[in-house]
C-alpha positions, 0 to 999 in steps of 0.5 A: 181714515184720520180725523180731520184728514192733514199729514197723517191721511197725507202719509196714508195717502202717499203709500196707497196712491203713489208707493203701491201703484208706482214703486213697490206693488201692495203684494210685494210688501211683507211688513209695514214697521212705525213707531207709534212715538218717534224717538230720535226724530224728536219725540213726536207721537202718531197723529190721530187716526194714523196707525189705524189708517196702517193697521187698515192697509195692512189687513187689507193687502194680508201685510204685518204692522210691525211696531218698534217700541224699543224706547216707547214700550214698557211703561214708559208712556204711561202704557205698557206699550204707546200703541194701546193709547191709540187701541191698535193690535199690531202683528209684531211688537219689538221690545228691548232697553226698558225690558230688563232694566238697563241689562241687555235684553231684547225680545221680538213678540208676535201672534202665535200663527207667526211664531211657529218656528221650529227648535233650533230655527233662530239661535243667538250667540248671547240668547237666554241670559238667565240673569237678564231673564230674572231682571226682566221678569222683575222688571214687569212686575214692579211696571204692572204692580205700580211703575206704569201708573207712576208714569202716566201721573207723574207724568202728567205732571211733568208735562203740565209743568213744562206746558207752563213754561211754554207759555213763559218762554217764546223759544219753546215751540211745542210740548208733546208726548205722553207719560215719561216721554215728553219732547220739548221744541225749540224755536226763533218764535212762535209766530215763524216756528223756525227751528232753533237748534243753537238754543237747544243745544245751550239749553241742553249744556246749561241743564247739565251745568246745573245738574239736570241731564237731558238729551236732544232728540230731532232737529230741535228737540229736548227729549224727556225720558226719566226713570219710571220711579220720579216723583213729583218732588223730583220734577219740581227740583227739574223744572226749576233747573229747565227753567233757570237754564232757559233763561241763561241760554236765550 
């Protein structure tokens, strides 16, 4: 059950209660796919309790819980994945982009009952680049030996940093995320929280005037996804520019 019940037991609720008993039947479901972070709805991680309600109603109706940590995996939370801060083991990890350092590389990972493919049963026309590999296997070392703790304390940083600026600024509605994966909401005010997608997208453009590349993820979001290796140093020179390009923008 989620905490305190609200939009996660709701979402839990919704697939129990109406999408099992009157559109599609729990046994004709092979797999339940979430992203333990949303990434292009707007960086908003899964409320409490909400991927154990899913972990439940799959192993209850014998169903895989697919997890997509293709912008959420590999260090980039603070984790290796975004699913261990909420302690759930998902069926089937897929991972890609942050796993081989910008070279083309994807990787489907899953328990061994459900990996028993014969040879020759999944080919690929670009599978096995020994060059992608290589970048890879390093890539997870320098993640294990020191990038994944960066993450998550210069991370923190980050978002302490921005959460100020939160309290400076009325147009920002919510600061969130975990780690490099920070998402920053833009808003008429805090009292009405309606979404101000023109004051994004100057914010967005005037940071970029000043140096500072962002992206808008969501309606209304400015996403925060650096390289794993920023210091704190760094953040400081890009809050400063945040800042200087809300001010300009409001």
């Amino acid at each position: 059950m989620c905490a305190g019940g609200g939009p996660a037991q709701g979402a839990l609720n919704w697939i129990e209660n109406l999408i099992f008993k009157t559109t599609t039947p729990a046994e004709e479901v092979a797999a339940i796919v979430v992203e333990p972070v949303q990434g292009e709805g707007g960086y908003i991680p899964a409320p409490p309790g909400f991927l154990k309600g899913l972990r439940r109603i799959c192993d209850e109706h014998g169903i895989l819980l697919v997890m997509d940590e293709v912008q959420s995996g590999m260090g980039r939370t603070g984790r290796m994945f975004a699913s261990q801060h909420y302690d759930v083991q998902p069926d089937v990890l897929c991972i890609a982009k942050g796993i081989a350092s910008g070279l083309p590389l994807g990787a489907c990972v899953a328990r061994a009952d459900l990996m028993d493919w014969k040879k020759g049963a999944h080919a690929s026309t670009f599978g096995g680049n020994p060059v992608c590999i290589a970048a890879a296997l390093k890539t997870i070392e320098l993640l294990e030996r020191e990038l994944v703790a960066n993450a998550a304390e210069v991370g923190d940083y980050l978002k302490r940093g921005l959460q100020k600026l939160m309290t400076k600024y009325e147009c920002i509605g919510d600061v969130r995320g975990m780690g490099f994966m920070l998402g920053v909401e833009f808003v008429k005010d805090k009292t009405s929280r309606e979404p101000d997608v023109e004051l994004r997208d100057r914010v967005e453009m005037a940071s970029f005037n000043r140096g500072l590349i962002l992206l808008g993820c969501g309606a209304n979001s400015i996403r925060w996804s650096p390289p794993l290796i920023l210091a704190k140093e760094n953040v400081d020179v890009a809050l400063e520019i945040f800042d200087e390009a809300i001010a300009a923008s409001v």
